[in-house]
C-alpha positions as CSV (number, residue, x, y, z in Angstrom):
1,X,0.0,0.0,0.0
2,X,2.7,2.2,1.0
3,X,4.2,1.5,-2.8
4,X,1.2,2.5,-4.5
5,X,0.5,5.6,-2.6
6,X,4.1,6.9,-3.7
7,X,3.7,6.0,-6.9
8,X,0.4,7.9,-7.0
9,X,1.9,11.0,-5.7
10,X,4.8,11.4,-7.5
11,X,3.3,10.1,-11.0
12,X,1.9,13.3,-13.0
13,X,-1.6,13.1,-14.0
14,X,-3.8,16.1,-15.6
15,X,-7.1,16.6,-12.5
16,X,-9.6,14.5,-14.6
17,X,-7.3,11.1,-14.5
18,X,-7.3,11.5,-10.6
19,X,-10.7,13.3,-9.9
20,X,-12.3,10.0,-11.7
21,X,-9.9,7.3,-10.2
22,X,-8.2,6.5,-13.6
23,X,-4.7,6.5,-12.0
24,X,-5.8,5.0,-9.0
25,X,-6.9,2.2,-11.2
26,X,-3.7,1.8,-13.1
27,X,-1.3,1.9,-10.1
28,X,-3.3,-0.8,-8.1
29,X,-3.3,-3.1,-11.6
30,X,0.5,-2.5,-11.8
31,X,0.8,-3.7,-8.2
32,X,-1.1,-6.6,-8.7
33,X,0.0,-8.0,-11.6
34,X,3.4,-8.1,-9.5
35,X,2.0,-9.7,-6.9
36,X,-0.2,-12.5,-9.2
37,X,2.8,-12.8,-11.6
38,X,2.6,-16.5,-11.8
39,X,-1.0,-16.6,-11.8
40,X,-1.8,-14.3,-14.8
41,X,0.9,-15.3,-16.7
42,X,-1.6,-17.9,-18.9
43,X,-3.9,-15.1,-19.4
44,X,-1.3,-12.9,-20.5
45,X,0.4,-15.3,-22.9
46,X,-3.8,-16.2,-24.6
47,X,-4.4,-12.3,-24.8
48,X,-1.3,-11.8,-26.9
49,X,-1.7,-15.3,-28.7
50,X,-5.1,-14.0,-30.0
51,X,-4.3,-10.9,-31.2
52,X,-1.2,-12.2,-33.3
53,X,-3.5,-14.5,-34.9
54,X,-6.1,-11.8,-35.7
55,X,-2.9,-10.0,-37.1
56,X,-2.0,-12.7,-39.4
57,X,-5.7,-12.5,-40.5
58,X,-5.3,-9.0,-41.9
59,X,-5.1,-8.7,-45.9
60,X,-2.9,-5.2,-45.1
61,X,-0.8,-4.7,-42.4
62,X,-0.7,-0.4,-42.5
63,X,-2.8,0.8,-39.5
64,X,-3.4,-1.3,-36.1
65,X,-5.4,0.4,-33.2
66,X,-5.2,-1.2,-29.8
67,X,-8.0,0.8,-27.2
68,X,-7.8,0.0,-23.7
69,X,-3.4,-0.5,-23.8
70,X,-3.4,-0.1,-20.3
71,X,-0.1,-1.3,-19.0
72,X,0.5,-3.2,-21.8
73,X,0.3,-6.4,-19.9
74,X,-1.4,-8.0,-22.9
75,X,-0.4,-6.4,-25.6
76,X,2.5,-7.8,-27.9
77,X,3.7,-4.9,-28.7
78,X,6.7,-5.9,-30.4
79,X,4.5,-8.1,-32.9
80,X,2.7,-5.5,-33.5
81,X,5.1,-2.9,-34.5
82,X,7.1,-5.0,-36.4
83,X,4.2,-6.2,-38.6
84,X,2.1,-2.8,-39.2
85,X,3.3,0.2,-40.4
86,X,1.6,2.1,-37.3
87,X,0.6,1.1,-34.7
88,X,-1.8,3.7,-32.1
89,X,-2.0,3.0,-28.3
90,X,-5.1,4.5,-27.2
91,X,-5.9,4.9,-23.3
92,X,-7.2,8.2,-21.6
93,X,-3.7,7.9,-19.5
94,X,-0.5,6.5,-20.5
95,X,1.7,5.5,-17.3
96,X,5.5,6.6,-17.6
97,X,6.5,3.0,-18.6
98,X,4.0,2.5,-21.4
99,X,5.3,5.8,-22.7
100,X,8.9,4.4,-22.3
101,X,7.8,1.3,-24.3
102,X,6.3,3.1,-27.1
103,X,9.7,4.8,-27.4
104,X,11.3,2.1,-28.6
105,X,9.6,1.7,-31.6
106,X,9.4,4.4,-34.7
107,X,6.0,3.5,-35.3
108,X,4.3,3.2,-32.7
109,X,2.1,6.4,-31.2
110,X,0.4,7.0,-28.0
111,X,-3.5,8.8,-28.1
112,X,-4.6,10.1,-25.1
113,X,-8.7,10.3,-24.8
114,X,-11.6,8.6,-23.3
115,X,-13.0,6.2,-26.3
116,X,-17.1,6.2,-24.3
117,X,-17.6,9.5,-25.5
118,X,-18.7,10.3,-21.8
119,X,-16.8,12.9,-21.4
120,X,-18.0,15.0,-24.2
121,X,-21.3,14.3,-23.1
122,X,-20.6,15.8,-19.9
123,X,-19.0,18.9,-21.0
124,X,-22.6,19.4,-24.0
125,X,-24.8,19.1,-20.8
126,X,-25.8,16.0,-21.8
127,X,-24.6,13.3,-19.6
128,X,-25.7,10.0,-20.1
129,X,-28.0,8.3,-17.7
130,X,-31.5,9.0,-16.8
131,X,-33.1,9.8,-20.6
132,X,-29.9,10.6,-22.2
133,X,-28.7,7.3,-23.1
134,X,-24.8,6.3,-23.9
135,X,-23.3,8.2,-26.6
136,X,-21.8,6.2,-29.7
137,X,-17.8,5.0,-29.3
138,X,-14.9,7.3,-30.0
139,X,-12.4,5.0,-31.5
140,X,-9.5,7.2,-33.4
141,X,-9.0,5.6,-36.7
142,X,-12.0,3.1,-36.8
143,X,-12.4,3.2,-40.5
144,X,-9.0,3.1,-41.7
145,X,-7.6,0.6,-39.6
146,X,-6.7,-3.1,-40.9
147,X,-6.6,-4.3,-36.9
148,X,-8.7,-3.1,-34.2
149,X,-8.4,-4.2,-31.0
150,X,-10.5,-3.5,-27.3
151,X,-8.0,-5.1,-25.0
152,X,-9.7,-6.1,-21.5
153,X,-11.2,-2.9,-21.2
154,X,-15.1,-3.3,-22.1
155,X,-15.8,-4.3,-18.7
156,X,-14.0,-1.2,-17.3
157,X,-15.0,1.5,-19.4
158,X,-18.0,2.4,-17.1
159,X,-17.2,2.3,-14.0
160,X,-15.2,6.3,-13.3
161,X,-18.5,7.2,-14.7
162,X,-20.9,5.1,-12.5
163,X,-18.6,5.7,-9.7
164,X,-18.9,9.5,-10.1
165,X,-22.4,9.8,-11.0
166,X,-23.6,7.4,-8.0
167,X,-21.6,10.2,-5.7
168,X,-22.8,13.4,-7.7
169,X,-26.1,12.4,-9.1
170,X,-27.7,9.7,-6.8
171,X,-27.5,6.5,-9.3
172,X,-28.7,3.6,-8.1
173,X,-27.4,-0.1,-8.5
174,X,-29.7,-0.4,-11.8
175,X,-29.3,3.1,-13.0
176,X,-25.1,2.2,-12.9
177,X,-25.9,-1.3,-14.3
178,X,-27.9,0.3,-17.6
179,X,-25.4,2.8,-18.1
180,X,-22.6,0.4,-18.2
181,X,-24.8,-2.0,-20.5
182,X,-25.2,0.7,-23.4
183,X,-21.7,2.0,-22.8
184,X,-20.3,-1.6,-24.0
185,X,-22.7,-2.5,-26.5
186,X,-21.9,0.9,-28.2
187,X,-17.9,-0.2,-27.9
188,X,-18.9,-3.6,-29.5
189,X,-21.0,-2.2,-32.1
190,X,-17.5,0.0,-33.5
191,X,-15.3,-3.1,-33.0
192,X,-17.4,-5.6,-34.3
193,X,-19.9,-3.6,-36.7
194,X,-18.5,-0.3,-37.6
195,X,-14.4,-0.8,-37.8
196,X,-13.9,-1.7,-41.9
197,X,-10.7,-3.7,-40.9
198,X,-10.8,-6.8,-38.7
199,X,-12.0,-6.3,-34.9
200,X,-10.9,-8.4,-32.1
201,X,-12.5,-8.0,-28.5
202,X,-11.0,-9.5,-25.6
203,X,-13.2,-9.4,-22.2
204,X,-13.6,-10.7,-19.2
205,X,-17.1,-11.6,-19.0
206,X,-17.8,-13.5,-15.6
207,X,-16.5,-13.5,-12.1
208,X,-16.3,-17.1,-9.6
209,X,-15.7,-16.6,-6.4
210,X,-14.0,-20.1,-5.3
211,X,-13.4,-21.6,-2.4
212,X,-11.3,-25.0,-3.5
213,X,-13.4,-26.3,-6.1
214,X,-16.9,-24.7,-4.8
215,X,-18.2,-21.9,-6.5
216,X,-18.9,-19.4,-4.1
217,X,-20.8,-16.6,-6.2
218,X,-21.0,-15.7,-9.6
219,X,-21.2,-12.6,-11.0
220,X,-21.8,-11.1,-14.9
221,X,-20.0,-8.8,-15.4
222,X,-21.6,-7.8,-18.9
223,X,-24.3,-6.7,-16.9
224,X,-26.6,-9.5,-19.1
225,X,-24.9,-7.9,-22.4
226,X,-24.0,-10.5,-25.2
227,X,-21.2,-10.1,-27.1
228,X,-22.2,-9.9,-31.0
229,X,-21.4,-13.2,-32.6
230,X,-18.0,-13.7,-35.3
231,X,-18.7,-14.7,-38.7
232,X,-17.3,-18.2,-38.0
233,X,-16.9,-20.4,-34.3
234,X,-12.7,-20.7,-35.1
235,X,-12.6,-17.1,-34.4
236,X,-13.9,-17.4,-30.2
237,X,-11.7,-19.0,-27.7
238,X,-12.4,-18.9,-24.1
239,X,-10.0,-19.3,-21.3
240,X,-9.7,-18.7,-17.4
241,X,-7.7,-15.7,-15.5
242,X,-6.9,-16.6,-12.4
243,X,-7.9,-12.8,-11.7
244,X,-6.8,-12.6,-7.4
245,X,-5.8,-15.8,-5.9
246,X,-6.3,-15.8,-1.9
247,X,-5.2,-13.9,0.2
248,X,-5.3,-10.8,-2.8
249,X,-8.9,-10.2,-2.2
250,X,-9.7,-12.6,0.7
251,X,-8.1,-14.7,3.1
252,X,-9.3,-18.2,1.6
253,X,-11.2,-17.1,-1.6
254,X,-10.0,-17.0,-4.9
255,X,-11.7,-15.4,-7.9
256,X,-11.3,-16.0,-11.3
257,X,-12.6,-14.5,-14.6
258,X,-14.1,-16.1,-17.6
259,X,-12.6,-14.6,-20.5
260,X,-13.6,-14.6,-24.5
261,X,-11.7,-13.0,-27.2
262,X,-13.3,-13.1,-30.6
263,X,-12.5,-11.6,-34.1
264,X,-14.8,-10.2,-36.6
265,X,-13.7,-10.7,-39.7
266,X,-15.5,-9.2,-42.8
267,X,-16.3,-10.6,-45.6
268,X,-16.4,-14.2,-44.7
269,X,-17.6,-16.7,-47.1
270,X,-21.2,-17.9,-47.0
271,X,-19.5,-21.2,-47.2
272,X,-16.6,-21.0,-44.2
273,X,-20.5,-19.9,-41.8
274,X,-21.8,-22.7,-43.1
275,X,-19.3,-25.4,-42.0
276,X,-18.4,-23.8,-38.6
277,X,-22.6,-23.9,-38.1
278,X,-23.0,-20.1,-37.6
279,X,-25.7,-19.4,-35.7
280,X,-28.4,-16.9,-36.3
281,X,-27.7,-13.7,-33.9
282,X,-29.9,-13.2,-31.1
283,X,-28.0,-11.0,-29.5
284,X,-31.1,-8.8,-27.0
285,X,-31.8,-5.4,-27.8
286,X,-30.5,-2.3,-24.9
287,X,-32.2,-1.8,-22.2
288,X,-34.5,0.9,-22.2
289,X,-34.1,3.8,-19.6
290,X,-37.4,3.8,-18.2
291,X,-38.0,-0.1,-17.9
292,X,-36.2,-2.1,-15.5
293,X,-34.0,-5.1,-17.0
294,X,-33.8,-8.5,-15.5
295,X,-30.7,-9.4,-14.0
296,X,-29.0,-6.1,-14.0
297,X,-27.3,-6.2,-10.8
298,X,-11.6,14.7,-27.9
299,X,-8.7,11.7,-29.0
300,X,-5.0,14.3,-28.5
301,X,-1.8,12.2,-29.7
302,X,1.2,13.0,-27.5
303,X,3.8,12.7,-30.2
């Protein structure tokens, strides 16, 4: 604790990183994936797996766009600047060592801006919640890039937001739980439906609390969101992350994340849907703002 609260006041951050705990968040994930080094190291090694392959999928290699870099704990970065001809980092904060890293390669560029369009929303009088739903993704480069990719970010994107607004505003559980539902499915619906190139989306999508091999809660953590279906079923994989192994979170608990990474590939033959047995999607439409829903618990580069 002592660690992190050094590194938090001695790292420079503009107010709006700290006011909505975006630093906070990055220094306790840097911490902890020092401590559960062993534990994530799978996880880390199927995130970068997946997005090489969805690489290797792309008929051009100019323009690769990775939202949600975070600490680039799962992003092969190397990879990916030696195959693209750029390659953009996008986070609304890039820690001194992710800067450093991106230093190292010619190519590669860092964009600093919140990808929910929240913050825009905010500053038009407009924020979302109550009538005003989620506005539409802000993903720089969407329609030019040959690889987009939404690295283990979908489930975080709401939460400064819900945080902030359940302090200033009053939301409640379900008000927090809607807002965070339209904020993903509008990131999914650029990755997977609006991006021209091919769109990958890693996520954690479920949480186990276990206690040896008994499962002692379960929670969604798409808020009852599906993800929108690929073209074909070679392009899902699924894997565990041993997320906080006891005693991160609890003295004898450990929780563990359900993760799915999928690409969306366009223009897939009719007959490569038909042999992996595609099904039809049934993904469920948003929630609407006035009815309850069941089982709802400005882009600047620097260089």
């Amino acid at each position: 604790m002592i660690g992190e609260l050094l590194r938090y006041l001695t790292t420079f951050a503009p107010e709006r990183i700290r006011k909505y705990g975006y630093l906070k968040r990055l220094i306790a994930l840097e911490f902890r994936a020092r401590r559960c080094a062993d534990a994530w190291g799978m996880h880390r090694s199927r995130c970068k797996s997946f997005i090489v392959k969805a690489a290797e999928l792309c008929a051009h290699q100019r323009v690769c766009v990775v939202v949600g870099s975070g600490l680039l704990l799962e992003v092969p970065l190397k990879e990916l600047a030696e195959k693209f001809e750029r390659v953009y980092l996008v986070d609304i904060f890039h820690m001194p060592q992710v800067q450093r890293a991106a230093r190292r390669h010619f190519n590669v560029k860092l964009l600093t801006g919140d990808v929910t369009g929240c913050f825009a929303a905010i500053k038009e009088n407009r924020p979302p919640g109550g009538h005003n739903p989620a506005p539409p993704a802000r993903i720089p480069h969407l329609k030019e890039a040959d690889l987009v990719v939404s690295c283990n970010c979908l489930t975080q994107l709401a939460g400064p937001f819900t945080a902030h607004f359940e302090k200033e505003r009053g939301f409640s559980d379900l008000d927090s739980d809607k807002l965070a539902y339209q904020i993903m499915e509008q990131h999914c619906k650029a990755i997977a439906h609006d991006a021209t190139g091919i769109g990958v989306i890693i996520t954690d999508t479920e949480r186990f609390v276990m206690q040896d091999d008994k499962v002692v809660s379960r929670t969604d953590l798409l808020k009852a969101y599906k993800l929108p279906l690929t073209p074909t079923i070679v392009h899902n994989e699924e894997w565990d992350w041993f997320f906080a192994p006891h005693p991160e979170e609890h003295p004898s608990h450990d929780y563990i994340h359900a993760v799915s990474g999928k690409i969306y590939q366009r223009n897939v033959k009719e007959e490569e849907k038909a042999e992996d047995g595609l099904a039809v999607d049934t993904t469920p439409p948003p929630p609407s703002l006035d009815d309850p829903v069941a089982g709802l618990g400005g882009l600047v580069p620097e260089r």
